[in-house]
mmCIF file of the protein (N, C-alpha, C, O) and its ligand, coordinates in Angstrom:
data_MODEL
# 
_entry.id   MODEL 
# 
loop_
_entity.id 
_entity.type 
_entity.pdbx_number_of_molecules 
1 polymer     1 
2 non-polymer 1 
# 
_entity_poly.entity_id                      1 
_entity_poly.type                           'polypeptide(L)' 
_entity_poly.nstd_linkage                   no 
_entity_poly.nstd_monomer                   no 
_entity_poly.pdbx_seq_one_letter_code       
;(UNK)(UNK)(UNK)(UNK)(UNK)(UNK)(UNK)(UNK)(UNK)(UNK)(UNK)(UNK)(UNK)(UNK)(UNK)(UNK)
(UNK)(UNK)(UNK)(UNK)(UNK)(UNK)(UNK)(UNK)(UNK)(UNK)(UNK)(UNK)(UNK)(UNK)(UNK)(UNK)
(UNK)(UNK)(UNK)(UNK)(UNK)(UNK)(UNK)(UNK)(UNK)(UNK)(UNK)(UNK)(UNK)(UNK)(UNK)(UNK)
(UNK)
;
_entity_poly.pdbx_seq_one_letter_code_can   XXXXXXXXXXXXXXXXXXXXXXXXXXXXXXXXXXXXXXXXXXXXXXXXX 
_entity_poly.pdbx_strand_id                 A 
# 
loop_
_entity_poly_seq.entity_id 
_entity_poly_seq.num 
_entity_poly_seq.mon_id 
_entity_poly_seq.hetero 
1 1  UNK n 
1 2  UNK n 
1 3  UNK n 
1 4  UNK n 
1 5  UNK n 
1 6  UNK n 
1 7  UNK n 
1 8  UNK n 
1 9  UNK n 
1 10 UNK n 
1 11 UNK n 
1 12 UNK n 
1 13 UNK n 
1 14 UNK n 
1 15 UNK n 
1 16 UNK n 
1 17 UNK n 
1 18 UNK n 
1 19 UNK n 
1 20 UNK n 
1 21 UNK n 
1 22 UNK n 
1 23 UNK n 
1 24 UNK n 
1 25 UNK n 
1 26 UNK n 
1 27 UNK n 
1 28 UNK n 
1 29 UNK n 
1 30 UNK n 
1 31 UNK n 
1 32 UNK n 
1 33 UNK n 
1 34 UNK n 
1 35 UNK n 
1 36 UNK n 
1 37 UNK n 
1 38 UNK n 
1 39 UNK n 
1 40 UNK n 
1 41 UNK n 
1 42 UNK n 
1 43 UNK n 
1 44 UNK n 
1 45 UNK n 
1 46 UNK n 
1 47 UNK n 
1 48 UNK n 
1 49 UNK n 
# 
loop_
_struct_asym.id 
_struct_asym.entity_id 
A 1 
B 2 
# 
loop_
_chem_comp.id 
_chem_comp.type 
_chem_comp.mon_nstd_flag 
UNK 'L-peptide linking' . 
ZN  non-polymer         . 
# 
_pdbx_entity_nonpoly.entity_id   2 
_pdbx_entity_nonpoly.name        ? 
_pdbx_entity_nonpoly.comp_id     ZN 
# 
_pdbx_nonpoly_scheme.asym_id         B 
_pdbx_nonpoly_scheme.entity_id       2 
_pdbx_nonpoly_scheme.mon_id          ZN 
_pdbx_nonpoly_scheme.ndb_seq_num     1 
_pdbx_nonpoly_scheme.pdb_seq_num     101 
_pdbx_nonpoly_scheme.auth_seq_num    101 
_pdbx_nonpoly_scheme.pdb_mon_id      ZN 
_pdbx_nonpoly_scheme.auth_mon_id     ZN 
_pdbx_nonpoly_scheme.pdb_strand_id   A 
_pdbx_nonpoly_scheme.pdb_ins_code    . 
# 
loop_
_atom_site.group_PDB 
_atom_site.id 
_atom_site.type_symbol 
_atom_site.label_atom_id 
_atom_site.label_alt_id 
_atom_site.label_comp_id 
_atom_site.label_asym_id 
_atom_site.label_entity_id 
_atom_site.label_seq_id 
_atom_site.pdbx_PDB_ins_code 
_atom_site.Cartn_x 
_atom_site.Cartn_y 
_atom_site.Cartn_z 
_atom_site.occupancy 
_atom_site.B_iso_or_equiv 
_atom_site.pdbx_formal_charge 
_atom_site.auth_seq_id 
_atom_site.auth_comp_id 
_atom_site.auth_asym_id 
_atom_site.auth_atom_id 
_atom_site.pdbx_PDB_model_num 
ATOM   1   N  N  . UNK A 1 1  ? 105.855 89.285  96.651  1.00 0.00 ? 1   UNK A N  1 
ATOM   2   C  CA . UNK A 1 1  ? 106.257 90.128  97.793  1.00 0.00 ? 1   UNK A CA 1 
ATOM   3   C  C  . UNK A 1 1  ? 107.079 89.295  98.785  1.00 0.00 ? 1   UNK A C  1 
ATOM   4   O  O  . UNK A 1 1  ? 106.642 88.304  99.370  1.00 0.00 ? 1   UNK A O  1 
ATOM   5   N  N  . UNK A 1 2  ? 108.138 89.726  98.894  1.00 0.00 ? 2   UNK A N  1 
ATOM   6   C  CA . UNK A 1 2  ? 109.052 89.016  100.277 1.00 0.00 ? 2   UNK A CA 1 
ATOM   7   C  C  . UNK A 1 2  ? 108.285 89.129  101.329 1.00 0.00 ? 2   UNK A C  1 
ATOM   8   O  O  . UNK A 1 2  ? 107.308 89.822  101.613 1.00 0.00 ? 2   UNK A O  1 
ATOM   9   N  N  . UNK A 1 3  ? 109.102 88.061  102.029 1.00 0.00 ? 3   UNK A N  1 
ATOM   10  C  CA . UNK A 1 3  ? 108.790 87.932  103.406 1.00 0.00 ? 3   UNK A CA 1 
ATOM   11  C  C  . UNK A 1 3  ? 109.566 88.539  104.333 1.00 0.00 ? 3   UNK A C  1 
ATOM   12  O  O  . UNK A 1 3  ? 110.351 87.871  105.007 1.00 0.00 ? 3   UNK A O  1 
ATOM   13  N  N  . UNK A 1 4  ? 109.466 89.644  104.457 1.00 0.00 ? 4   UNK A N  1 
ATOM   14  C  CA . UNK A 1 4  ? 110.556 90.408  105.692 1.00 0.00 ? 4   UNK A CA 1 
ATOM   15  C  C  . UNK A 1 4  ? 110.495 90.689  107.208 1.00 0.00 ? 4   UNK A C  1 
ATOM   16  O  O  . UNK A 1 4  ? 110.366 91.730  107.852 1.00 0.00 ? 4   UNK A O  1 
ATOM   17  N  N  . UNK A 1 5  ? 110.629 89.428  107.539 1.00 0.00 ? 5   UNK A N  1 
ATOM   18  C  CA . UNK A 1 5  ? 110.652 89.187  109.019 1.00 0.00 ? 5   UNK A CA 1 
ATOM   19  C  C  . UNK A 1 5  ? 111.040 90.246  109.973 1.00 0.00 ? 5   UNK A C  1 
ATOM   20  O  O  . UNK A 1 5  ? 110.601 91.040  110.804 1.00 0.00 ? 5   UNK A O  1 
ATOM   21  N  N  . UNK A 1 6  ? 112.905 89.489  108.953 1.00 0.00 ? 6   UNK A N  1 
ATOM   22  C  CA . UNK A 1 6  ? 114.043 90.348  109.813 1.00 0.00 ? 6   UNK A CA 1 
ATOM   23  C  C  . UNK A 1 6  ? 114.574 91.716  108.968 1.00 0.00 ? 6   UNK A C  1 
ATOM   24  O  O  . UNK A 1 6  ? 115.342 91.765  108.007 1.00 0.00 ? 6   UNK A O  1 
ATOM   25  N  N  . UNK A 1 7  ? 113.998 92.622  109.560 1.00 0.00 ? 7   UNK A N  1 
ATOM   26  C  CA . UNK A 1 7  ? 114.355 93.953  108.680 1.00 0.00 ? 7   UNK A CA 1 
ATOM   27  C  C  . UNK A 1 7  ? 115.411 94.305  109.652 1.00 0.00 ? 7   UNK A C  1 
ATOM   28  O  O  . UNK A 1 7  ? 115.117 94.141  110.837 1.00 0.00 ? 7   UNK A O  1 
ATOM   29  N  N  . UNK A 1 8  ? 116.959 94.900  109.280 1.00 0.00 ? 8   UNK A N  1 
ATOM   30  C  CA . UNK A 1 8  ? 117.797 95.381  110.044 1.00 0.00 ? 8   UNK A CA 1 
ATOM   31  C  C  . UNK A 1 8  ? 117.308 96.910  110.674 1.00 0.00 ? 8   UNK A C  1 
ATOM   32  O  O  . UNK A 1 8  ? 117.580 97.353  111.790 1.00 0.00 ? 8   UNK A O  1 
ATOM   33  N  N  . UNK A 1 9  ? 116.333 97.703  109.373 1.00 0.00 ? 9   UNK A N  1 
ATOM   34  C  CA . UNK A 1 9  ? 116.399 98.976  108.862 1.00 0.00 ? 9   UNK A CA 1 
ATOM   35  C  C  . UNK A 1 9  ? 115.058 99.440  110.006 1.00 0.00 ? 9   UNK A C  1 
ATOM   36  O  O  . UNK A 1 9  ? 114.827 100.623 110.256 1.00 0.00 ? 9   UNK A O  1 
ATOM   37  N  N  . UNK A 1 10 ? 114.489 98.617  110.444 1.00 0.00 ? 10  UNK A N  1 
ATOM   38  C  CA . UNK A 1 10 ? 113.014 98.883  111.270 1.00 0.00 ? 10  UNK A CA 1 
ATOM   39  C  C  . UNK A 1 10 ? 113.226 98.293  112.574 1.00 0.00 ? 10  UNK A C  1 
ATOM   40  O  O  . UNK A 1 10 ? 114.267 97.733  112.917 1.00 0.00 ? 10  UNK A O  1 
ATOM   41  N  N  . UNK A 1 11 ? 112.059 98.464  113.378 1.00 0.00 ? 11  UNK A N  1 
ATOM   42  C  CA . UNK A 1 11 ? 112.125 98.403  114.778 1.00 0.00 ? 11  UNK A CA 1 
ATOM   43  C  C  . UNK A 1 11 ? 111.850 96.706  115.005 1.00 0.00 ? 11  UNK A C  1 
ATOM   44  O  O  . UNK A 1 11 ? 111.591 96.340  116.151 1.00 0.00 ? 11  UNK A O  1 
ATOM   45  N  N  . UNK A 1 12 ? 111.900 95.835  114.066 1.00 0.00 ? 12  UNK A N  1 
ATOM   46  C  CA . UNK A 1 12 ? 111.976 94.567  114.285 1.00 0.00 ? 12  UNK A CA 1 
ATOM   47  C  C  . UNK A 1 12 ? 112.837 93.933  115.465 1.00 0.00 ? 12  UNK A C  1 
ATOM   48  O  O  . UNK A 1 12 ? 112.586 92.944  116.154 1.00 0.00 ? 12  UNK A O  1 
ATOM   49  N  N  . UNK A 1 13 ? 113.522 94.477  115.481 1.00 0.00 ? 13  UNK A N  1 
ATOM   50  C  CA . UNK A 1 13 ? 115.075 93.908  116.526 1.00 0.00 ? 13  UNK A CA 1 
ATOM   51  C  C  . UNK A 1 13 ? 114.035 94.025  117.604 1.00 0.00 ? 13  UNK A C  1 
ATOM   52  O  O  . UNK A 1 13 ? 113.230 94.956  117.634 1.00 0.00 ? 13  UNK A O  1 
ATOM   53  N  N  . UNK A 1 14 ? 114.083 92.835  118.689 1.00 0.00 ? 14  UNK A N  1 
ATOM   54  C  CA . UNK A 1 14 ? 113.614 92.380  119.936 1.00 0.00 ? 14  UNK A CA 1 
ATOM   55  C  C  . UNK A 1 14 ? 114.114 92.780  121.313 1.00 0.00 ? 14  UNK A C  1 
ATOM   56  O  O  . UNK A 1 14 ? 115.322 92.665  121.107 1.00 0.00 ? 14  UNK A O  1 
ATOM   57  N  N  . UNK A 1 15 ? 114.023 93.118  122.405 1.00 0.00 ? 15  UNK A N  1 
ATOM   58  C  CA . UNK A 1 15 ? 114.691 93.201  123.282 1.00 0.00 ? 15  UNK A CA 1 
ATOM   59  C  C  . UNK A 1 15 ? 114.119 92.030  124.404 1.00 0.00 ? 15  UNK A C  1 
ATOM   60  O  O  . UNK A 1 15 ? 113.033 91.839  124.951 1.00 0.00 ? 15  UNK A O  1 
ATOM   61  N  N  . UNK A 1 16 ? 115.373 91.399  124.436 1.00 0.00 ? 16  UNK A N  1 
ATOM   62  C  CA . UNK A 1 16 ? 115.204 89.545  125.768 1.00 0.00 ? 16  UNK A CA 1 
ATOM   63  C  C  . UNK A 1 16 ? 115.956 89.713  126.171 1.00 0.00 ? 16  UNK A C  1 
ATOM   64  O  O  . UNK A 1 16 ? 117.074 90.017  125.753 1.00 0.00 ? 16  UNK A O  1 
ATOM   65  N  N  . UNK A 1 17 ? 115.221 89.438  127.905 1.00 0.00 ? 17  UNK A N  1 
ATOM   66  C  CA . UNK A 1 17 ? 115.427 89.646  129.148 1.00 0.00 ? 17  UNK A CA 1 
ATOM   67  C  C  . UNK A 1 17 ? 115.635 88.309  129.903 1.00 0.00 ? 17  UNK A C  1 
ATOM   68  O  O  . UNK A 1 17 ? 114.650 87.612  130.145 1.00 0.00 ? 17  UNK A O  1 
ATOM   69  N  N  . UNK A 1 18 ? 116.752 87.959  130.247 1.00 0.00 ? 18  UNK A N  1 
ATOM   70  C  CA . UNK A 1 18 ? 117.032 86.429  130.912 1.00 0.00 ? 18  UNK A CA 1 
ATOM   71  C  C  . UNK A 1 18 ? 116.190 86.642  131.937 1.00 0.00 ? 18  UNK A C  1 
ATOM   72  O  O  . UNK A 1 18 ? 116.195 87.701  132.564 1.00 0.00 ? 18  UNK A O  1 
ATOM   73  N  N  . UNK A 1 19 ? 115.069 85.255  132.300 1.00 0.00 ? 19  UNK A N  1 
ATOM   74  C  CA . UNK A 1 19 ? 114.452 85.185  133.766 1.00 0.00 ? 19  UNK A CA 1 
ATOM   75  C  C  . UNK A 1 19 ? 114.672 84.690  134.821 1.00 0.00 ? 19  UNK A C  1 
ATOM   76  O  O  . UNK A 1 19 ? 114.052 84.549  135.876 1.00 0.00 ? 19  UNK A O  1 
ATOM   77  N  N  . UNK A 1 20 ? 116.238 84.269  134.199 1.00 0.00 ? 20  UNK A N  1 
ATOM   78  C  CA . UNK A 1 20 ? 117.052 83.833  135.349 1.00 0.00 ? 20  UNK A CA 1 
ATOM   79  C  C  . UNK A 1 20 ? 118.212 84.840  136.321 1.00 0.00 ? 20  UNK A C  1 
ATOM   80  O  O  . UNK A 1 20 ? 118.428 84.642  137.517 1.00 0.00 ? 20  UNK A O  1 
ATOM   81  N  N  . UNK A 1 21 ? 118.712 85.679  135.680 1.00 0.00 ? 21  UNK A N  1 
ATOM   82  C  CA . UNK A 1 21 ? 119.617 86.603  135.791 1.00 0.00 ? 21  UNK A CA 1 
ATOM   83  C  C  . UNK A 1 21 ? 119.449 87.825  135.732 1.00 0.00 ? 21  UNK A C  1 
ATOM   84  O  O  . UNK A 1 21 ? 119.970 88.741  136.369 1.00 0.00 ? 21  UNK A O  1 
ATOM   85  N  N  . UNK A 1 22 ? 118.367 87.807  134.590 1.00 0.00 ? 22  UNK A N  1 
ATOM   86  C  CA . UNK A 1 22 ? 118.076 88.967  134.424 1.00 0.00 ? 22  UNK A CA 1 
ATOM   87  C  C  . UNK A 1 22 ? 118.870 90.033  133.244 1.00 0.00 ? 22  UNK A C  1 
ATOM   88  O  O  . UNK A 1 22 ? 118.641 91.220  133.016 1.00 0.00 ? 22  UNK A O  1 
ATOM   89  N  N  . UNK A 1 23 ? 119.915 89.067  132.593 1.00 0.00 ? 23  UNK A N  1 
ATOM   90  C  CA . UNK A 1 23 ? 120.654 89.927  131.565 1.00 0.00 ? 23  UNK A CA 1 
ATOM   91  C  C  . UNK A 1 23 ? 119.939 90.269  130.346 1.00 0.00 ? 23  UNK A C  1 
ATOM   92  O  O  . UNK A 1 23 ? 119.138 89.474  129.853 1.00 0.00 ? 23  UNK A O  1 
ATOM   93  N  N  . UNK A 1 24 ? 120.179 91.401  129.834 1.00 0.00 ? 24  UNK A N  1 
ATOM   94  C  CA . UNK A 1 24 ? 119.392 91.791  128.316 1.00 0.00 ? 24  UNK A CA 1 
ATOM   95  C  C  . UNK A 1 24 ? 120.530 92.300  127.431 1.00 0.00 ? 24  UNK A C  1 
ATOM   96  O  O  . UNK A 1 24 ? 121.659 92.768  127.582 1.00 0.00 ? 24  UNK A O  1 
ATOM   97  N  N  . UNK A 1 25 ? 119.492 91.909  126.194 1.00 0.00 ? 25  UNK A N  1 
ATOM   98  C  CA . UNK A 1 25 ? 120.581 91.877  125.089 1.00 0.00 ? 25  UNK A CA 1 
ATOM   99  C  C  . UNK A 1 25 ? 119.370 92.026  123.771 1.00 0.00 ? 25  UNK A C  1 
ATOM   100 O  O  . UNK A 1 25 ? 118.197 91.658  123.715 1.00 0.00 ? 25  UNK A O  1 
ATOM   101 N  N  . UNK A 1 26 ? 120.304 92.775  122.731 1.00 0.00 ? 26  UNK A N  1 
ATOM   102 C  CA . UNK A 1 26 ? 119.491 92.769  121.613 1.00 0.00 ? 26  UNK A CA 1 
ATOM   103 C  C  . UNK A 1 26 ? 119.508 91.757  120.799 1.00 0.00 ? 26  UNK A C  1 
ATOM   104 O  O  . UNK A 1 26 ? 120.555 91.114  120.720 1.00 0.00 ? 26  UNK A O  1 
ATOM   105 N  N  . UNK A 1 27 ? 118.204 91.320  119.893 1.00 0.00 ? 27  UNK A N  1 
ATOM   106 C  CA . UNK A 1 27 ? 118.423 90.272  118.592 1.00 0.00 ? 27  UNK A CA 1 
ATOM   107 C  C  . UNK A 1 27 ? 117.260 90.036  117.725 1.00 0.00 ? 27  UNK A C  1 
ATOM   108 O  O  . UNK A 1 27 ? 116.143 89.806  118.189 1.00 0.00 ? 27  UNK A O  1 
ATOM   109 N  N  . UNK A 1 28 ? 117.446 90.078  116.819 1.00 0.00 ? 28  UNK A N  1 
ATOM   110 C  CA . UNK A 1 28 ? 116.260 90.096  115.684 1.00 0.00 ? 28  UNK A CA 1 
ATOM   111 C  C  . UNK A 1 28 ? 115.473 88.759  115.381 1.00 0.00 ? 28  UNK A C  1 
ATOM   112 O  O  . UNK A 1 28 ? 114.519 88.467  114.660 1.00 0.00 ? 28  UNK A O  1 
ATOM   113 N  N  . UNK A 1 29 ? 116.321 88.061  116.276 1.00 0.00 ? 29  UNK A N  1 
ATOM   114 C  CA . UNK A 1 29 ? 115.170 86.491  116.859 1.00 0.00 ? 29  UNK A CA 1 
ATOM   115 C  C  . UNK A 1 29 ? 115.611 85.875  117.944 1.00 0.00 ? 29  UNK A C  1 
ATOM   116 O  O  . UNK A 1 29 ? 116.754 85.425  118.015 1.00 0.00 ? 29  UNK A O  1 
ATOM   117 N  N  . UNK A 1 30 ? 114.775 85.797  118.861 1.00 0.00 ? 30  UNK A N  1 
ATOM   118 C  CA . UNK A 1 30 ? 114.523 85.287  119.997 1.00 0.00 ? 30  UNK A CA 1 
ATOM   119 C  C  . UNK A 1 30 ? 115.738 84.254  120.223 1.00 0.00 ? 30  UNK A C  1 
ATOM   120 O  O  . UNK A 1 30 ? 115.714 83.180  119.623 1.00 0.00 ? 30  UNK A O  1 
ATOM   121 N  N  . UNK A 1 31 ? 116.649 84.531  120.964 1.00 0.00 ? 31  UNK A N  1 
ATOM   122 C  CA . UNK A 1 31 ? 117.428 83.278  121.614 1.00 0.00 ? 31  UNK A CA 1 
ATOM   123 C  C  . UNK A 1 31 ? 117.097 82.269  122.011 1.00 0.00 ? 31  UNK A C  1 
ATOM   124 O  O  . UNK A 1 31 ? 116.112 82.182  122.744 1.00 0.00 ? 31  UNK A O  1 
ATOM   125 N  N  . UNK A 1 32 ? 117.665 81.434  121.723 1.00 0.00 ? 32  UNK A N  1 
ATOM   126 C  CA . UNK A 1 32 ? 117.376 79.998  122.684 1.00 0.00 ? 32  UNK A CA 1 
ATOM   127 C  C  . UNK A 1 32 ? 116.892 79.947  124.134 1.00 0.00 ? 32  UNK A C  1 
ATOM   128 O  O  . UNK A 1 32 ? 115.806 79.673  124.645 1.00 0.00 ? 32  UNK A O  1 
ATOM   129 N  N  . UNK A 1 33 ? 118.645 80.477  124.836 1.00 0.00 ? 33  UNK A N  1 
ATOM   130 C  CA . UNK A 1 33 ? 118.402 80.643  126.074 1.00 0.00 ? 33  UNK A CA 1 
ATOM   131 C  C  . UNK A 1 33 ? 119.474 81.855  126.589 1.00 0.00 ? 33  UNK A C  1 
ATOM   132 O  O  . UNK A 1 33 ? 119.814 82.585  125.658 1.00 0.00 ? 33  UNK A O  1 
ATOM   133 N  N  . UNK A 1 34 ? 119.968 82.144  127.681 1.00 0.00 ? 34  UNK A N  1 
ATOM   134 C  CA . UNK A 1 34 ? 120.749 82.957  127.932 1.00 0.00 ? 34  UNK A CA 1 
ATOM   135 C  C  . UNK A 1 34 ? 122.182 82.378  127.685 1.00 0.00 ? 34  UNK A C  1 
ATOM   136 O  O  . UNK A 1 34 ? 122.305 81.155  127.737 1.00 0.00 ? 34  UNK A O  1 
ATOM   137 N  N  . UNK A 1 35 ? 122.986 82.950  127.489 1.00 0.00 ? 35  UNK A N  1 
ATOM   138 C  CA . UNK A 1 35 ? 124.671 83.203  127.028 1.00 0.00 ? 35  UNK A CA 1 
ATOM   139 C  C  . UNK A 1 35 ? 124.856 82.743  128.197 1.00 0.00 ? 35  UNK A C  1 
ATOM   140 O  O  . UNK A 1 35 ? 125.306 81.631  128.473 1.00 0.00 ? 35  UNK A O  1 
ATOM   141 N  N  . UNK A 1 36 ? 124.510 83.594  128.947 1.00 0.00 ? 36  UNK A N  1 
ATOM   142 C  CA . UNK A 1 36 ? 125.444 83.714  130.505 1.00 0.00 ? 36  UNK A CA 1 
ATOM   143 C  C  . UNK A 1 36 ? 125.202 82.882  131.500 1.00 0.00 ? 36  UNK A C  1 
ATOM   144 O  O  . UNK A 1 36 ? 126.068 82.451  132.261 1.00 0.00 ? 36  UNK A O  1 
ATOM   145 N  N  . UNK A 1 37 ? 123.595 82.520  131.561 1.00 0.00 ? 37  UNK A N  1 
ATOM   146 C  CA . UNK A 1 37 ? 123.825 81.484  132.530 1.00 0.00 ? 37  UNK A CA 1 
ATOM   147 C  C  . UNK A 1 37 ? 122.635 80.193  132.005 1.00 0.00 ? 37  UNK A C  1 
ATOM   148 O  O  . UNK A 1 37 ? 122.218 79.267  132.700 1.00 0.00 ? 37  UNK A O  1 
ATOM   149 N  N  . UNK A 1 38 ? 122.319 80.479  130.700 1.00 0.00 ? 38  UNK A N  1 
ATOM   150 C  CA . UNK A 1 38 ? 121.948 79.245  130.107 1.00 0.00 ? 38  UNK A CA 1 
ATOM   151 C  C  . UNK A 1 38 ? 120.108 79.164  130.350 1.00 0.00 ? 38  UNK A C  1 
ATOM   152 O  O  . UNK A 1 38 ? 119.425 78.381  129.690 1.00 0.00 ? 38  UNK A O  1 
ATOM   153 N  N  . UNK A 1 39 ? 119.465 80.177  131.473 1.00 0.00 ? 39  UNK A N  1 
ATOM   154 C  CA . UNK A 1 39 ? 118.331 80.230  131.559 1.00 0.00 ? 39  UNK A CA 1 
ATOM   155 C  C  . UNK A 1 39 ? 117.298 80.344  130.638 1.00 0.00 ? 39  UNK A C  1 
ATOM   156 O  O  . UNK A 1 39 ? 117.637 80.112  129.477 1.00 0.00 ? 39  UNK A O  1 
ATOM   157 N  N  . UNK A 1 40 ? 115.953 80.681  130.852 1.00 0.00 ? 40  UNK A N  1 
ATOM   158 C  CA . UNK A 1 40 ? 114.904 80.899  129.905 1.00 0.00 ? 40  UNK A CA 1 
ATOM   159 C  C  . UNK A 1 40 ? 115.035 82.779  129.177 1.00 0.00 ? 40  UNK A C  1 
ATOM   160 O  O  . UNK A 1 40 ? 115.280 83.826  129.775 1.00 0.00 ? 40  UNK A O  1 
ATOM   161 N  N  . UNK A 1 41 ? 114.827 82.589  128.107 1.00 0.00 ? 41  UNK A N  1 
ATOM   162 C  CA . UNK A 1 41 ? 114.819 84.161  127.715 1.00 0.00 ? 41  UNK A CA 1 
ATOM   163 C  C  . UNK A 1 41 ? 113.637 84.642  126.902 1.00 0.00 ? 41  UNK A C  1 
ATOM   164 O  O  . UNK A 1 41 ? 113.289 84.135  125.836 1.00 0.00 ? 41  UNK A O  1 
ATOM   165 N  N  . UNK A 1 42 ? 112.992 85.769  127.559 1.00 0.00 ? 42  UNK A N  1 
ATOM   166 C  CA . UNK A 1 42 ? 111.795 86.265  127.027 1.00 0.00 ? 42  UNK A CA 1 
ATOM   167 C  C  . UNK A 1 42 ? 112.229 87.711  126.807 1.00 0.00 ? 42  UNK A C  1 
ATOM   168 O  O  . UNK A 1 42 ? 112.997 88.583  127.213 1.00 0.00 ? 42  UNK A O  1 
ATOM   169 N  N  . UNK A 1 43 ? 110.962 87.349  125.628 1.00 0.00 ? 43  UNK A N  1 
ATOM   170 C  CA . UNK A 1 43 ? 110.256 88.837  124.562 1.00 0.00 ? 43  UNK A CA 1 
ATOM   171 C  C  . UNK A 1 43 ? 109.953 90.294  125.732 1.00 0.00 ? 43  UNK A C  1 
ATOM   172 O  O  . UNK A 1 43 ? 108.861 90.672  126.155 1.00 0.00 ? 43  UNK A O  1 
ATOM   173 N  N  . UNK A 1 44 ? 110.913 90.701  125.937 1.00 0.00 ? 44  UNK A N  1 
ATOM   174 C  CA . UNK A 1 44 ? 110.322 91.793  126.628 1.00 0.00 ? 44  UNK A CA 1 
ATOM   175 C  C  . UNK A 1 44 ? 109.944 93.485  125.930 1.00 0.00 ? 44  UNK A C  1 
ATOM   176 O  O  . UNK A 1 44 ? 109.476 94.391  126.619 1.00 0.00 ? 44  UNK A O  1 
ATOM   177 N  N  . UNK A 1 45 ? 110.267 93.608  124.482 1.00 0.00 ? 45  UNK A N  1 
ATOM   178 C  CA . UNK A 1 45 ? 109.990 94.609  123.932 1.00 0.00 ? 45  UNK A CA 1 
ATOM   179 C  C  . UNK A 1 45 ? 108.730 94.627  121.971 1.00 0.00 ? 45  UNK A C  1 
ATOM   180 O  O  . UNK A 1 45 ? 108.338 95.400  121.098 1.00 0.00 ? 45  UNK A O  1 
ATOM   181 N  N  . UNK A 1 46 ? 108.679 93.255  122.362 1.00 0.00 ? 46  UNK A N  1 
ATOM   182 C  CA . UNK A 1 46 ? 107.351 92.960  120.990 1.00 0.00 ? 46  UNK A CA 1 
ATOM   183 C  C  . UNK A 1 46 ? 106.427 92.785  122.002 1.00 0.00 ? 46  UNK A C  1 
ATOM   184 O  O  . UNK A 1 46 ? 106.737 92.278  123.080 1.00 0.00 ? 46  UNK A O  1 
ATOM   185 N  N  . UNK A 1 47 ? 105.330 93.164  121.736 1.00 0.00 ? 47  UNK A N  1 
ATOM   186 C  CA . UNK A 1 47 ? 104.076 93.060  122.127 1.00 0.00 ? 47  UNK A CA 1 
ATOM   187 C  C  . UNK A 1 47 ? 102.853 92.481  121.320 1.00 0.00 ? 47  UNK A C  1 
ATOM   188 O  O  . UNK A 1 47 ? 101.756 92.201  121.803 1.00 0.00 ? 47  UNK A O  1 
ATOM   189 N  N  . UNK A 1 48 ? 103.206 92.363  120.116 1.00 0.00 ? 48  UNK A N  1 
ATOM   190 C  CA . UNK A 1 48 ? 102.424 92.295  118.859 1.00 0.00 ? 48  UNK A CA 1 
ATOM   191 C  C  . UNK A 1 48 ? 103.073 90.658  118.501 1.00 0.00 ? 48  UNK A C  1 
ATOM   192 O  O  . UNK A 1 48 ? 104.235 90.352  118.233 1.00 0.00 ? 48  UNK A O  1 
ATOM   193 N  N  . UNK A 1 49 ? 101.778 89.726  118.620 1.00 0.00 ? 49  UNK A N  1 
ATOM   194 C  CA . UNK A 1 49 ? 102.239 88.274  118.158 1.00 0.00 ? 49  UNK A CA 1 
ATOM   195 C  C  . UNK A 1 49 ? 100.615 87.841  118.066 1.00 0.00 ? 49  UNK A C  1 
ATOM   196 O  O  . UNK A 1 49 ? 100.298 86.703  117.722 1.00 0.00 ? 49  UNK A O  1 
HETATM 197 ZN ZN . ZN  B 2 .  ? 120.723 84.501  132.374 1.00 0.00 2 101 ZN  A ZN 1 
# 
């Protein structure tokens, strides 16, 4: 059985919220940090870990 983390097809895709700026953006794994101004970026739409 695979391991299907990243399913395109399911609600896997994440929604992170810069806690610096405050910008959001979608991605099916957690960013580093923010694009825009390089801050911390959190899980604001998984709840389940
Ligand atoms: Zn930011």
């Amino acid at each position: 059985m695979p391991a299907n983390d990243i399913d395109p097809y399911s609600s896997s895709e994440g929604l992170f919220e810069c806690v610096g700026c405050g910008s959001r953006q979608r991605a099916a794994s957690r960013p580093g940090e923010c694009p825009d101004c390089g801050g911390e970026v959190r899980n604001i739409a998984v709840s389940r870990e």
